[in-house]
C-alpha positions as CSV (number, residue, x, y, z in Angstrom):
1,X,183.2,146.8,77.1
2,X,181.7,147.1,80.8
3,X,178.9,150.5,80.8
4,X,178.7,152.2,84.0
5,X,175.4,153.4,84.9
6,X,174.6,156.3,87.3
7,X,171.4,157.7,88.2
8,X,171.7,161.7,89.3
9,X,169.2,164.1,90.8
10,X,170.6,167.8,91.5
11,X,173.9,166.0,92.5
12,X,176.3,168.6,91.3
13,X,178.1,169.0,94.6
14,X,178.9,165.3,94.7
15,X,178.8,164.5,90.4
16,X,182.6,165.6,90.0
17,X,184.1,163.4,92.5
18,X,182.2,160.7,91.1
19,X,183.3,160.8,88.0
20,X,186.6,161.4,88.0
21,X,187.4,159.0,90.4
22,X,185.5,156.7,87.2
23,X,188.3,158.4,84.5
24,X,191.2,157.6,86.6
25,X,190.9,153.2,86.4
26,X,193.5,150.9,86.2
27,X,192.1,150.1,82.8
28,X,192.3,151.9,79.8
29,X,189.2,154.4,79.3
30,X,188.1,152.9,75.7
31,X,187.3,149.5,77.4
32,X,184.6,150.9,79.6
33,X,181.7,154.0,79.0
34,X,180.0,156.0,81.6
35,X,176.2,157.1,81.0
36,X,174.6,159.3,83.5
37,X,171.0,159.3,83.4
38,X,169.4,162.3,85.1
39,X,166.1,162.9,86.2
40,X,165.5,166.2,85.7
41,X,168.3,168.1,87.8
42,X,167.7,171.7,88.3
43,X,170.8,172.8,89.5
44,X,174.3,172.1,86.9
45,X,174.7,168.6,87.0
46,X,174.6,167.2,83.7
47,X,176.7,170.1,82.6
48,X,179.5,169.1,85.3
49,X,178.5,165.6,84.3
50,X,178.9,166.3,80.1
51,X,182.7,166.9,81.2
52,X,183.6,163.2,81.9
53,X,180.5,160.9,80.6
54,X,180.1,159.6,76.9
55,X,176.6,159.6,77.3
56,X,174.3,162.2,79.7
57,X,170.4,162.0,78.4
58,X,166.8,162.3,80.6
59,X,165.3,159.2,82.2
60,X,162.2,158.2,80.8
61,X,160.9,156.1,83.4
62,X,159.8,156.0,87.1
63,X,162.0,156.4,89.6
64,X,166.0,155.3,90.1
65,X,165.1,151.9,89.2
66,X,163.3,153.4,86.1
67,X,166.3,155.6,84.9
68,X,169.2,152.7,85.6
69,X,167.0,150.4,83.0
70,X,167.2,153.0,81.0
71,X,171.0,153.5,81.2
72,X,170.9,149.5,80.8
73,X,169.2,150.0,77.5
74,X,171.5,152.9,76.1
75,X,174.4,150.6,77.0
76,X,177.0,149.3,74.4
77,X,178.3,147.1,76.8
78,X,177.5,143.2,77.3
79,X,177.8,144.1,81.5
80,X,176.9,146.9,83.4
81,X,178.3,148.2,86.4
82,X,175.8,150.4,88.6
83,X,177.0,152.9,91.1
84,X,175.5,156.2,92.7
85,X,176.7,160.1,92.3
86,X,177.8,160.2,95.5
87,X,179.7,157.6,95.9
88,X,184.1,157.3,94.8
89,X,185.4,154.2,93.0
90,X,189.1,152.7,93.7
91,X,190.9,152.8,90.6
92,X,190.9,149.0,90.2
93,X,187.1,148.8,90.0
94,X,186.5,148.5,86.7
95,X,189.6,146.0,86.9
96,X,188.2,143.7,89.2
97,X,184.8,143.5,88.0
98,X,186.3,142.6,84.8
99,X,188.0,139.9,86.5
100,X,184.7,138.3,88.0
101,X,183.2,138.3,84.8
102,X,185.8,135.9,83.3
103,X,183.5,133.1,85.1
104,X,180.9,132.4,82.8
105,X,178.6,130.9,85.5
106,X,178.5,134.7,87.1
107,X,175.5,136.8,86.3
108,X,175.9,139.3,89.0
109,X,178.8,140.5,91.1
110,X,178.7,143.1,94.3
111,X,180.9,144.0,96.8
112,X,181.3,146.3,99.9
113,X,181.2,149.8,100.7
114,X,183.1,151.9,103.0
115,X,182.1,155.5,104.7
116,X,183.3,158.2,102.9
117,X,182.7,160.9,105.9
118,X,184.8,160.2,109.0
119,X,183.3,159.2,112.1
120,X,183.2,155.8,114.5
121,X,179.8,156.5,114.0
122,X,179.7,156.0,110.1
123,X,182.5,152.9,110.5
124,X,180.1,151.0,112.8
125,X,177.2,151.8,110.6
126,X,178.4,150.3,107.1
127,X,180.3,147.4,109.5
128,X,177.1,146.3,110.2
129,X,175.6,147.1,106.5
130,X,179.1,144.8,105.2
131,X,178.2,141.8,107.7
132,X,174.6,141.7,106.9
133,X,175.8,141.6,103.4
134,X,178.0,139.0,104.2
135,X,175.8,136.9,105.9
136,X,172.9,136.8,103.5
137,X,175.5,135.5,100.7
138,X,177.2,132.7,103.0
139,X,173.8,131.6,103.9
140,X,172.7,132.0,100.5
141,X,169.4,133.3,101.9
142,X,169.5,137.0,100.5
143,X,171.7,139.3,98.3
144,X,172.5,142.2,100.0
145,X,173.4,143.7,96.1
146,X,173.3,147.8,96.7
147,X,172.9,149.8,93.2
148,X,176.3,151.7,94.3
149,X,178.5,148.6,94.1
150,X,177.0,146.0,91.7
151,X,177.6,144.7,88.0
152,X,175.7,141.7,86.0
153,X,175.5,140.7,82.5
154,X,173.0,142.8,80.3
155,X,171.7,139.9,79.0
156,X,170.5,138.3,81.9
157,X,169.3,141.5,83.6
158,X,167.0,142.0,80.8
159,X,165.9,138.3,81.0
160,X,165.3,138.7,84.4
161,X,163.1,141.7,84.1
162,X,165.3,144.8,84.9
163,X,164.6,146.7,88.0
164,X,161.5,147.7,89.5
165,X,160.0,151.4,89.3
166,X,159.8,151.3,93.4
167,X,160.6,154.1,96.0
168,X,163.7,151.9,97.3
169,X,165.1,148.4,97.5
170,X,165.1,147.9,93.6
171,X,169.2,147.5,93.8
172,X,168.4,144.4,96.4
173,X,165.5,142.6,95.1
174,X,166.9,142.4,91.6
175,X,169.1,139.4,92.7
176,X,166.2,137.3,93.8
177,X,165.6,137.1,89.9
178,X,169.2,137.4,88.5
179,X,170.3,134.1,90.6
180,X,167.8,132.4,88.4
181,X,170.2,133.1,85.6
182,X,173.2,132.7,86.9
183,X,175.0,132.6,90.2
184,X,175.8,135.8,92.3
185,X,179.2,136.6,93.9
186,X,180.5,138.4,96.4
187,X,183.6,139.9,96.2
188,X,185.3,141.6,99.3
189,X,188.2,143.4,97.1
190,X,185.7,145.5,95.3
191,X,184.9,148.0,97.7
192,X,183.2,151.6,97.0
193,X,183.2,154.8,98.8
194,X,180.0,155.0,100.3
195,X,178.1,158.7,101.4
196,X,176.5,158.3,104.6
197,X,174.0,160.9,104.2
198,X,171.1,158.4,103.5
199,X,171.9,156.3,106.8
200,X,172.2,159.8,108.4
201,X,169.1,160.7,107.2
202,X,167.1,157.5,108.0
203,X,169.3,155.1,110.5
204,X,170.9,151.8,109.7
205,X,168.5,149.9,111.1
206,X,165.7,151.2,109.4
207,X,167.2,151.6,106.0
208,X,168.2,148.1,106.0
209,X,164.6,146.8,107.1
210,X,163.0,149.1,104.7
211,X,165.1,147.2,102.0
212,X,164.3,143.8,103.4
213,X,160.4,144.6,103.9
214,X,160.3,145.7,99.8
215,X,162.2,142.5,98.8
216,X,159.8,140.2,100.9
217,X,156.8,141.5,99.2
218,X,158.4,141.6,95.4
219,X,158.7,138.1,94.8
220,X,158.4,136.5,91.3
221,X,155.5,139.0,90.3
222,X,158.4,141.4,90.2
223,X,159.8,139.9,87.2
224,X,156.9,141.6,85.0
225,X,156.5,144.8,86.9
226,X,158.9,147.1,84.3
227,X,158.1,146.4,80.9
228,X,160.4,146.3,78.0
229,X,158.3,146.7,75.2
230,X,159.0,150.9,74.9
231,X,162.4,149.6,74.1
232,X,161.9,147.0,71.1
């Protein structure tokens, strides 16, 4: 079974889309679950959310890092697939990820994401996000792994520490410690609808250095910043 973890936050106006594009896979819907772990919504999202998800519950922890860890641990599946409330999946997502997995060597897999609002504007934008991403892997320098489009084995996510309780960049920096249980792919068929309304908010440039700056300062201290032992 794959789990599918989504952090929300008064997301009702997006939640919907989000999910049902999750209940109409290629794959039957008893091979994967969706948990939506909310952080407190005041508005109806967990009710919308209650309509399509096998499991809807309160983070417990910090932050979105904090509440997909604790999707992680409410999981039945042995690999997790991690996207955001705003964003729409292709119907062969859950397919395709399945596909990676079949490679034992594989203990994370991400992809691309495309703009789900019109506009050159928003093309250029996640054109430049999609060859950044691109060129970290190549290089093998950096992971560009963004929590809207990623899966890895539960296993060696909890081995490797789980994600850190920070403002931003915890979807990025986990790699740095996943790669050292397993290798990380890159796979340009799985690509996710992407809202631009973060990059609007913030720019590309300076969403993408804000990322790099937190995963510079993470390194392998990181490993111990989340701990595990409310969960044993």
């Amino acid at each position: 079974m794959i789990s599918v973890v989504i952090p929300t936050f008064n997301e009702e106006e997006n939640i919907a889309q989000c999910l049902v594009s999750l209940t109409h896979q290629t794959v039957p819907r008893s091979e994967y679950e969706i948990i939506v772990v909310d952080g407190g919504s005041k508005d109806a999202t967990c009710e919308i959310a209650k309509k399509y998800a096998d499991q809807v519950f309160t983070q417990t922890s910090r932050k979105v890092g904090g509440a997909r860890n604790d999707g992680v641990m409410a999981a039945k599946g042995d690999i997790i697939a991690t996207t955001d409330a705003d964003c729409i999946l292709p119907p062969h997502w859950i397919k395709r990820i399945a596909e990676d997995f079949k490679d034992p060597g594989i203990a994370q897999v991400y992809g691309p994401v495309y703009p789900i609002e019109e506009g050159i504007g928003n093309q250029i934008s996640l054109v430049m996000a999609n060859t950044f991403s691109r060129l970290g892997y190549y290089s093998r320098t950096f992971y560009y792994t963004l929590g809207c489009n990623t899966a890895f084995r539960k296993d060696a996510f909890v081995k490797a520490g789980m994600y850190r309780c920070i403002d931003a960049g915890d979807d990025l920096e986990v790699s740095m410690r996943l790669k050292d249980y397993g290798r990380i792919y890159f796979d340009n068929r799985l690509k996710v609808g992407f809202s631009m309304r973060r990059y609007q908010k913030f720019g590309t440039v300076q969403s993408i250095y804000e990322w790099m700056h937190i995963v510079s300062e993470g390194g392998e201290s990181a490993k111990y910043s989340y701990t595990q032992k409310k969960y044993k």
